[in-house]
C-alpha positions as a Python dict, from the first residue, in 0.01 Angstrom:
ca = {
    (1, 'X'): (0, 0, 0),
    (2, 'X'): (3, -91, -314),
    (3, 'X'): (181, -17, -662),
    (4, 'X'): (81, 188, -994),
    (5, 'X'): (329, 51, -1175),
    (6, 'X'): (432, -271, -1041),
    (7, 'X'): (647, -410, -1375),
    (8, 'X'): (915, -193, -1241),
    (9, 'X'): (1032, -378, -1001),
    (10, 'X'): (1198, -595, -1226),
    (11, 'X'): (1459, -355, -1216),
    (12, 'X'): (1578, -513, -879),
    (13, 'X'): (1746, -782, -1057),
    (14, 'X'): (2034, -565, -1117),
    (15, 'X'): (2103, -546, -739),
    (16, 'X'): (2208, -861, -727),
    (17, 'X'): (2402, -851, -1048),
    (18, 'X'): (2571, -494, -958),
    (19, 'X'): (2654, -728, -578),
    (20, 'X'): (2792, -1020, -815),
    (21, 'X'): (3059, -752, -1006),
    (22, 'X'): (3125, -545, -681),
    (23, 'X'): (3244, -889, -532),
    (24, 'X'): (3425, -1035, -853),
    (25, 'X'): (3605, -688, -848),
    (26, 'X'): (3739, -739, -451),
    (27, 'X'): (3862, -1072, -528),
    (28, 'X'): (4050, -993, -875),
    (29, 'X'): (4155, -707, -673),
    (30, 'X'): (4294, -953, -400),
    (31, 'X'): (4491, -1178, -670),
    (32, 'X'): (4686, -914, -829),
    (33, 'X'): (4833, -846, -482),
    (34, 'X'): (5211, -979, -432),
    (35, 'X'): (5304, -1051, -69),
    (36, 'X'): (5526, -1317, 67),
    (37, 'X'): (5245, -1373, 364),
    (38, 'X'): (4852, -1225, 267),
    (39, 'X'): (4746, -1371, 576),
    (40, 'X'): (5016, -1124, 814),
    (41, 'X'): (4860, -830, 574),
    (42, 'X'): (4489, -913, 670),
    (43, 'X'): (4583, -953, 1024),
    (44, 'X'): (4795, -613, 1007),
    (45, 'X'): (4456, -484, 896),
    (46, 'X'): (4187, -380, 1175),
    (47, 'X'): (3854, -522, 1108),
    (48, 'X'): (3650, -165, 1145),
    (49, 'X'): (3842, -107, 851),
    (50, 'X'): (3761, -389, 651),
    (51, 'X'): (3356, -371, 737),
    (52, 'X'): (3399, 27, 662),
    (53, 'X'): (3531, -48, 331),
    (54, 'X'): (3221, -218, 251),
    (55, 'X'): (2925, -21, 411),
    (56, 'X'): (2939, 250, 109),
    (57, 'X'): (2846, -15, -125),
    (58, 'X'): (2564, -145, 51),
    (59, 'X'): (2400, 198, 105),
    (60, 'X'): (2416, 253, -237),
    (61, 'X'): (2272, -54, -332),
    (62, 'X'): (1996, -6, -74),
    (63, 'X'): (1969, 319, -254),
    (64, 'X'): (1882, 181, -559),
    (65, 'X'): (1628, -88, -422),
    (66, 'X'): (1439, 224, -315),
    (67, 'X'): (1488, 444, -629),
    (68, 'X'): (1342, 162, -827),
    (69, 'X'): (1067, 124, -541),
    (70, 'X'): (1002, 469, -599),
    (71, 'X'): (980, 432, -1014),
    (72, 'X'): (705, 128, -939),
    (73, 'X'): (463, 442, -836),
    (74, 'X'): (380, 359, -454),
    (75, 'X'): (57, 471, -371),
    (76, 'X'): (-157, 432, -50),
    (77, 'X'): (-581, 514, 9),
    (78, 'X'): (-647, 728, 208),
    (79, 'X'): (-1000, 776, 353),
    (80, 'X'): (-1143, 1148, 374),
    (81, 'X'): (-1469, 1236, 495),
    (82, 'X'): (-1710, 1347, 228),
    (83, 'X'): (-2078, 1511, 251),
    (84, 'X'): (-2198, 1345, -49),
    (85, 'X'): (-2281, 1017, 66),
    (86, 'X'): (-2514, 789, -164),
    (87, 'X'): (-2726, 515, -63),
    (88, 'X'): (-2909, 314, -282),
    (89, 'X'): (-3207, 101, -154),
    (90, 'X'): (-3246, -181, -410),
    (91, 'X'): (-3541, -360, -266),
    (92, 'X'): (-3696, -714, -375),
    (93, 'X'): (-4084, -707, -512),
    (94, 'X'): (-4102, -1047, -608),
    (95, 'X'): (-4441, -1207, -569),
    (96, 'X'): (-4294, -1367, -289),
    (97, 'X'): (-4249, -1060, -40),
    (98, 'X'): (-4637, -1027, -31),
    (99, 'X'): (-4592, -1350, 209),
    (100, 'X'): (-4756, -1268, 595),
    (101, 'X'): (-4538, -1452, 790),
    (102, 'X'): (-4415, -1113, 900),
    (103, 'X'): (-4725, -880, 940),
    (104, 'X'): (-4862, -724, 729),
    (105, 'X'): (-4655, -872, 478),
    (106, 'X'): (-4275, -899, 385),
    (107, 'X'): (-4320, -607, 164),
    (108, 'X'): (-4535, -345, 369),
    (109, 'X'): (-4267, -453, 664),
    (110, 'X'): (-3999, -360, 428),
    (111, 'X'): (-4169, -52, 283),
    (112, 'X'): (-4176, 109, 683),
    (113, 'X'): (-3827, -1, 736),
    (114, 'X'): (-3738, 159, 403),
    (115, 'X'): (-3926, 444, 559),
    (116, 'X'): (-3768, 511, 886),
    (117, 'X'): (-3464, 446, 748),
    (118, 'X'): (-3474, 756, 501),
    (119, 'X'): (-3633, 984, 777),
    (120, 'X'): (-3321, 910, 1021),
    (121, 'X'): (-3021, 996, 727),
    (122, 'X'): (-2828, 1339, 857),
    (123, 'X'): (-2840, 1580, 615),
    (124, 'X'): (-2632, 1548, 263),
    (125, 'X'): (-2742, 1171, 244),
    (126, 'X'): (-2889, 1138, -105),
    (127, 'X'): (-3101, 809, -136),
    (128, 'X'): (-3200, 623, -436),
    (129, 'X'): (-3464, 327, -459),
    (130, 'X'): (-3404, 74, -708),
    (131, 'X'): (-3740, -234, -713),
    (132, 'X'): (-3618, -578, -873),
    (133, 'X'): (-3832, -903, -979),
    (134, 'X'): (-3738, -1032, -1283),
    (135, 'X'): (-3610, -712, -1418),
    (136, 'X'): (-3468, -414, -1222),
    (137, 'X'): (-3598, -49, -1206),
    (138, 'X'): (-3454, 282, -1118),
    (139, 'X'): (-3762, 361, -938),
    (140, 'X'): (-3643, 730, -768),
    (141, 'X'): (-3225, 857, -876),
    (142, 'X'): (-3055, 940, -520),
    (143, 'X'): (-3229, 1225, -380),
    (144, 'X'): (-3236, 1437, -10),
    (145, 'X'): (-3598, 1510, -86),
    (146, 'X'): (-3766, 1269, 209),
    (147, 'X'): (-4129, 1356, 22),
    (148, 'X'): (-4045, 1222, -297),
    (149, 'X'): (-3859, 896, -158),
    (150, 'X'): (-4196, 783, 72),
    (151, 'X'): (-4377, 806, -262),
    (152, 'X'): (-4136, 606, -466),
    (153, 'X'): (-4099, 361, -134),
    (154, 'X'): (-4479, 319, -164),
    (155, 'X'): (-4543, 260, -530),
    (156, 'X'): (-4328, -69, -531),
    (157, 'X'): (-4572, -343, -724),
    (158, 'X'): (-4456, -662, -788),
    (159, 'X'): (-4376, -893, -1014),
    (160, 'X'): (-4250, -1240, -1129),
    (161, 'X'): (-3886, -1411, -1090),
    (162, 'X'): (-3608, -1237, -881),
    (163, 'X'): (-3326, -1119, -1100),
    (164, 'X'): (-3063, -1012, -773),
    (165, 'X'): (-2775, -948, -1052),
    (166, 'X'): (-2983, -694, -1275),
    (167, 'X'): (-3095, -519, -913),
    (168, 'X'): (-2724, -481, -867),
    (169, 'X'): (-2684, -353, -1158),
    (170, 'X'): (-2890, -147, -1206),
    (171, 'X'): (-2836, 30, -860),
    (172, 'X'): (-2425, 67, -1006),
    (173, 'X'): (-2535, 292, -1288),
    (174, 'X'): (-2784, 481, -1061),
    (175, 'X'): (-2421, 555, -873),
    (176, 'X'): (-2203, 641, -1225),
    (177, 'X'): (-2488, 882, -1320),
    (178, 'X'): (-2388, 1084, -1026),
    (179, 'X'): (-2019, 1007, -916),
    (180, 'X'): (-1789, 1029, -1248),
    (181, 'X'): (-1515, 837, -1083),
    (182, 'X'): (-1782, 503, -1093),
    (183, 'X'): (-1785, 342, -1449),
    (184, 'X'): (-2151, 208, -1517),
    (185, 'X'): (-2180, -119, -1560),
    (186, 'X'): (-2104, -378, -1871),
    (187, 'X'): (-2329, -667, -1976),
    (188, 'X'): (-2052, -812, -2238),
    (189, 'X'): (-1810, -734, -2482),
    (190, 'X'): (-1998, -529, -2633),
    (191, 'X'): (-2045, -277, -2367),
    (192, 'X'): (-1649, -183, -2432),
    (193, 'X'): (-1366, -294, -2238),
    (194, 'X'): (-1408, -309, -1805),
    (195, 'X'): (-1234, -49, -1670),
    (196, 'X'): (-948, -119, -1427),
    (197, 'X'): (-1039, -236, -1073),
    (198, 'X'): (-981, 22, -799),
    (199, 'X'): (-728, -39, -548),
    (200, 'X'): (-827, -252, -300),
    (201, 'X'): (-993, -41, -7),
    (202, 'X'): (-1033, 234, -271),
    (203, 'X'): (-1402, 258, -197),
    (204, 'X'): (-1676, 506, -351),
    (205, 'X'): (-1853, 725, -102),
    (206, 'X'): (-2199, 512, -201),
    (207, 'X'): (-2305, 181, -76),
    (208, 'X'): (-2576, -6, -200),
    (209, 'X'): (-2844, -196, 60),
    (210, 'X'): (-2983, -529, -125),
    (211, 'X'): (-3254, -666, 16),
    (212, 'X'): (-3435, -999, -98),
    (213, 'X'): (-3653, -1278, 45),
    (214, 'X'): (-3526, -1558, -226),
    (215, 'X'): (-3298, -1695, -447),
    (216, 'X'): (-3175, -1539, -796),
    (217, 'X'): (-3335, -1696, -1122),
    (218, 'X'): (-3327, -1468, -1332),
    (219, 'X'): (-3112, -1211, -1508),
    (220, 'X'): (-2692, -1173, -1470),
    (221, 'X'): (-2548, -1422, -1178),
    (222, 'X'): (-2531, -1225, -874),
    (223, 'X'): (-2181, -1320, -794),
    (224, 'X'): (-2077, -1123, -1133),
    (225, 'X'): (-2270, -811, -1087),
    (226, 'X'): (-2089, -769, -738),
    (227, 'X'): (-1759, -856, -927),
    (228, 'X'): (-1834, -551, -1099),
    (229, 'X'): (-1909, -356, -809),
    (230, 'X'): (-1590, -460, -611),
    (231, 'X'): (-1387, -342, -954),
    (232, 'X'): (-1581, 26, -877),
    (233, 'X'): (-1515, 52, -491),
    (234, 'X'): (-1915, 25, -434),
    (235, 'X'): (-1985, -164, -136),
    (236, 'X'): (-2268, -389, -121),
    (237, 'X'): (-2465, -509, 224),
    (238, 'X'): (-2711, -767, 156),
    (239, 'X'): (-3020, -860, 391),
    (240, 'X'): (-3189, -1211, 376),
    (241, 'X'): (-3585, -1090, 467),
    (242, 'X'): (-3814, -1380, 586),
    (243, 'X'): (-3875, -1676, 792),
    (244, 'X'): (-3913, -2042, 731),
    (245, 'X'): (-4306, -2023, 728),
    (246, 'X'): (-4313, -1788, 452),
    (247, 'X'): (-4273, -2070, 189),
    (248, 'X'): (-4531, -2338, 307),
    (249, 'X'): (-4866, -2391, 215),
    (250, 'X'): (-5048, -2179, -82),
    (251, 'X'): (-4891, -1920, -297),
    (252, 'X'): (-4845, -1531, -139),
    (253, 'X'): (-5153, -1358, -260),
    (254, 'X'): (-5030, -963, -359),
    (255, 'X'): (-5291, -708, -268),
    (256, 'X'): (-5410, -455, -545),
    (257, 'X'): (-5183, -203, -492),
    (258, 'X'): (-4875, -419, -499),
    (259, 'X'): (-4957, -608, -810),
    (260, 'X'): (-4775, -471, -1130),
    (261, 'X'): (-4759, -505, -1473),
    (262, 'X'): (-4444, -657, -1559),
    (263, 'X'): (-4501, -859, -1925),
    (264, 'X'): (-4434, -1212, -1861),
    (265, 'X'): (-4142, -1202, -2051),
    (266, 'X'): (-3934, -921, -1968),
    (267, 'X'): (-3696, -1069, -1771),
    (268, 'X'): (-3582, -1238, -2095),
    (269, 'X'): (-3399, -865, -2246),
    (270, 'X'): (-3099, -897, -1940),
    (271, 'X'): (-3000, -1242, -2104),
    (272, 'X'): (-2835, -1565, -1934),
    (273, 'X'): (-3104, -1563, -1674),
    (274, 'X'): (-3167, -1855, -1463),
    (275, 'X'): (-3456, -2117, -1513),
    (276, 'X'): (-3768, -2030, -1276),
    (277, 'X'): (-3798, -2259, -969),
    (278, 'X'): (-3851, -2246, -641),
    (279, 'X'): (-4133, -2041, -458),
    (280, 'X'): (-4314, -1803, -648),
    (281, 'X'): (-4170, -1482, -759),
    (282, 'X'): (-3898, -1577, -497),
    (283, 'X'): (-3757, -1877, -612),
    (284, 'X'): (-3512, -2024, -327),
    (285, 'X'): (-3593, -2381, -333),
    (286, 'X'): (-3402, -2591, -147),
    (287, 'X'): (-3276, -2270, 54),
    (288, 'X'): (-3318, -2218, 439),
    (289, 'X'): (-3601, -1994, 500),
    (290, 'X'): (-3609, -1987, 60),
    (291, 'X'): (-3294, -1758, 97),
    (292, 'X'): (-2960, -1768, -92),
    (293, 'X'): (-2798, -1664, 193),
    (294, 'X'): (-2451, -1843, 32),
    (295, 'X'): (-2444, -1598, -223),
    (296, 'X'): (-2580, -1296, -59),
    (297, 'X'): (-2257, -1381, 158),
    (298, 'X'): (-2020, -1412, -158),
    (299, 'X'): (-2165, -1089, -276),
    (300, 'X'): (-2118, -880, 52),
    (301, 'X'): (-1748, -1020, 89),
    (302, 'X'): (-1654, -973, -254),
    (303, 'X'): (-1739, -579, -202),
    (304, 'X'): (-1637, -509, 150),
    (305, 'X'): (-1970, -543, 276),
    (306, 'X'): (-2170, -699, 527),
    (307, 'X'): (-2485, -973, 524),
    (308, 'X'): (-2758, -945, 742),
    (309, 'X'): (-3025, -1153, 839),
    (310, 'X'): (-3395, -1053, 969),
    (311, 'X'): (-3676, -1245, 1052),
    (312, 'X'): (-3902, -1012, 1167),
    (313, 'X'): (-4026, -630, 1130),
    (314, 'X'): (-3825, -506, 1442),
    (315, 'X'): (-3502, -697, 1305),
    (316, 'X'): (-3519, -562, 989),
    (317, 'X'): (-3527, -169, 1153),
    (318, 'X'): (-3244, -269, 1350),
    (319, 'X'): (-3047, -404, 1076),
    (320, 'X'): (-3122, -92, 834),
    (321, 'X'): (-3029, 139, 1167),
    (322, 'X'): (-2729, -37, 1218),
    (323, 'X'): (-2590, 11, 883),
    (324, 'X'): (-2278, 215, 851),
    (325, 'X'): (-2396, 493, 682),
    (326, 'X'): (-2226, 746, 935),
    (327, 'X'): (-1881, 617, 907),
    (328, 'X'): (-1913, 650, 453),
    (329, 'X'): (-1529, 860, 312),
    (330, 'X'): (-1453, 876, -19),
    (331, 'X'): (-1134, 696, -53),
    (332, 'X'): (-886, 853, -254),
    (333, 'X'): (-548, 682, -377),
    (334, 'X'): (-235, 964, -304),
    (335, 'X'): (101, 848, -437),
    (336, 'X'): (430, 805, -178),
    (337, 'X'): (625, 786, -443),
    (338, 'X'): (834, 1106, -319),
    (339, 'X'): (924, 966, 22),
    (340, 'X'): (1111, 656, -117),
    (341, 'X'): (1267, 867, -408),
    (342, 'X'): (1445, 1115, -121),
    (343, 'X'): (1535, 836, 120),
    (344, 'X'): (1712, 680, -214),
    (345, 'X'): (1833, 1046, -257),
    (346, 'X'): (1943, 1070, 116),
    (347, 'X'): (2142, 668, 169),
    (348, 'X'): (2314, 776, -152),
    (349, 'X'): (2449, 1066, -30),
    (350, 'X'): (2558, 916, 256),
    (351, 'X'): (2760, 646, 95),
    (352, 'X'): (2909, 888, -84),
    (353, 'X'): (3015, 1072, 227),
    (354, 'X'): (3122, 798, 393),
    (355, 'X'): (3292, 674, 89),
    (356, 'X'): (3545, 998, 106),
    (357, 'X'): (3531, 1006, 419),
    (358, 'X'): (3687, 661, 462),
    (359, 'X'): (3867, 615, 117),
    (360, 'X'): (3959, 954, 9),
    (361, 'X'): (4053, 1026, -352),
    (362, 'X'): (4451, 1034, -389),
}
C-alpha cells in the first residue's frame, strides 16, 4: 500500500499536541479542586470510572489519525487479468552472435528460439521484435500476425558494437505507441520532464525479453534505460546467450544473409556511448563467457524481472518457454481512501456515544 499524497501526514503532529492540551486541561482541572483529603476522593472513586472517563478521548484521537490517513490518498495495485498482453523480443545482432560455439551459430539458434517462441503465445499475445548492435531498430511493432513476425525474426543482419541501453529503449517506445498509460522514453532534458514513477508493483501488461551475447559499449548505460523502464511498470527479463568458447581464437565470420549495412558511425547519434572493446561486435572483455551478466542482473532487478542464462540451443527454448508470459495483468492502482475515512467516521461516533453515555450533558 502505498500513498498519493503522502505530505499529509504531517497533519499527525496535532495528535500529539491535541494529547498535550487534553492532559494540561485534567490537571488544571485537578488544581482548582478544594478538598481537605484528594487522596479519600480518588479512592471514593471506582477505577472503571476513571479509565471510562478517558476512552472517549482516545477514540477520537484515533479517529483523527485515520481521517488524516484517509486525506494522504491510500491507494493499493491491484492486478487484473488483461487480453492485451505485449511482448517485445529485443534481440542482439552484434557481429558477435554469428559465433558457432552453439550450432549453427548464436544467431540462427536464437532466430528458432525466437521462432517457437512466437508459434506457442495463446491467442491476444501481440509480439514485437526490436534488433540492436550499435544502434537499435524497431524491426516489426507488436503484432498477432505469426507470418509477418518469422519474416521480421529472419531478416535480422548484423552489425558493429552492442548498444543494450538504446535496445531498451527503443523496445519502451515500441510499448507507449500502443499502451497510452506508458510514457516513451527521454534521452535528456530536452526530451521534457520524466514522468512520475508508477507505484511500485504497478506493472504494464508488456514485458520486454533482452537477449545479448556481450557487454554494452555503446549507446545510453543499460542500468539507466531500465531505470526508465522500472519508472513505467515495464518489466524487463534479460538472457546471457553463449559459452566460454565463443570468444577464443579468430573473429565470428557473419554469413551473407546476416551481414548488414549499419554506417560505421551510427552508433554515434544515441550519444554518451561507451568506447569499443572487447570481442567483436560483442564487446564483453574481461566478462565470463564475454557476458555482462552483473548488469543484465541490475537491469532485471531494477524492473521486477528475471535473468537467465543459456549455453546452448535447447537452454535457450527452455528459458524463452519458461517465461511468464501466461501469468501477464495489467496492474491498476484503486484508492482505499473510503475505508479509512468511515472507520474515522465510525470510532468518532462512538466516542461520542460513549461520551454521553458516560458523562451526560447536565
Amino acid at each position: 500500500m502505498s500513498l498519493l499524497w503522502p505530505g499529509f501526514l504531517l497533519l499527525w503532529a496535532l495528535i500529539p499536541a491535541l494529547i498535550a492540551l487534553y492532559v494540561w486541561r485534567l490537571r488544571r482541572r485537578q488544581t482548582a479542586l478544594r478538598y481537605s483529603s484528594l487522596s479519600l476522593v480518588r479512592a471514593a472513586v471506582p477505577a472503571r470510572s476513571r479509565l471510562r472517563r478517558h476512552v472517549p478521548f482516545a477514540l477520537f484521537s484515533l479517529a483523527l489519525a485515520g481521517l488524516v490517513f484517509a486525506l494522504g490518498r491510500p491507494a493499493t495495485v491491484v492486478g487484473v487479468p488483461t487480453s492485451q498482453t505485449v511482448i517485445l523480443l529485443t534481440i542482439d545482432v552484434s557481429r558477435s552472435m554469428c559465433w558457432t560455439d552453439i550450432e549453427p551459430s548464436r544467431l540462427e539458434a536464437a532466430q528458432a528460439a525466437a521462432l517457437n517462441f512466437v508459434q506457442n503465445q495463446p491467442a491476444g499475445t501481440r509480439i514485437g521484435i526490436v534488433a540492436f548492435s550499435g544502434f537499435a531498430e524497431l524491426i516489426q511493432p507488436p503484432t498477432e500476425d505469426l507470418e509477418v513476425l518469422q519474416d521480421a525474426i529472419e531478416s535480422l543482419a548484423t552489425g558493429r558494437r552492442t548498444a543494450i541501453g538504446s535496445g531498451l529503449l527503443e523496445a519502451l517506445d515500441a510499448i507507449a505507441e500502443i499502451d497510452p498509460s506508458v510514457a516513451p522514453s527521454t534521452l535528456g532534458p530536452a526530451d521534457g520532464p520524466p514522468p512520475t514513477p508508477v507505484l511500485p508493483g504497478a506493472y504494464a501488461p508488456a514485458i520486454i525479453v533482452l537477449l545479448t551475447d556481450g557487454a554494452s559499449n555503446a549507446g545510453p548505460l543499460p542500468v539507466e534505460a531500465a531505470q526508465q523502464a522500472a519508472d513505467r511498470g515495464v518489466r524487463v527479463y534479460t538472457i546471457g546467450f553463449g559459452t566460454e568458447l565463443g570468444g577464443a581464437g579468430r573473429p565470428p565470420v557473419c554469413g551473407r544473409q546476416f551481414l548488414g549495412n549499419e554506417p560505421p558511425d551510427r552508433e554515434q547519434f544515441f550519444g554518451g556511448g561507451q568506447p569499443f572493446g572487447g570481442a567483436i561486435g560483442g564487446g564483453g572483455g574481461g566478462f565470463r563467457r564475454g557476458i555482462d551478466e552483473v548488469t543484465l542482473k541490475q537491469v532485471a532487478d531494477l524492473t521486477g524481472g528475471a535473468y537467465y542464462s543459456a549455453e546452448s540451443a535447447g537452454e535457450l527454448q527452455t528459458v524463452l518457454n519458461e517465461l511468464p508470459t501466461a501469468l501477464i495483468l495489467r496492474h491498476e492502482v484503486t484508492e482505499i481512501s473510503v475505508f479509512f475515512a468511515a472507520a474515522a467516521a465510525l470510532l468518532a461516533t462512538l466516542a461520542l456515544g460513549l461520551a454521553l453515555l458516560w458523562q451526560p450533558l447536565p
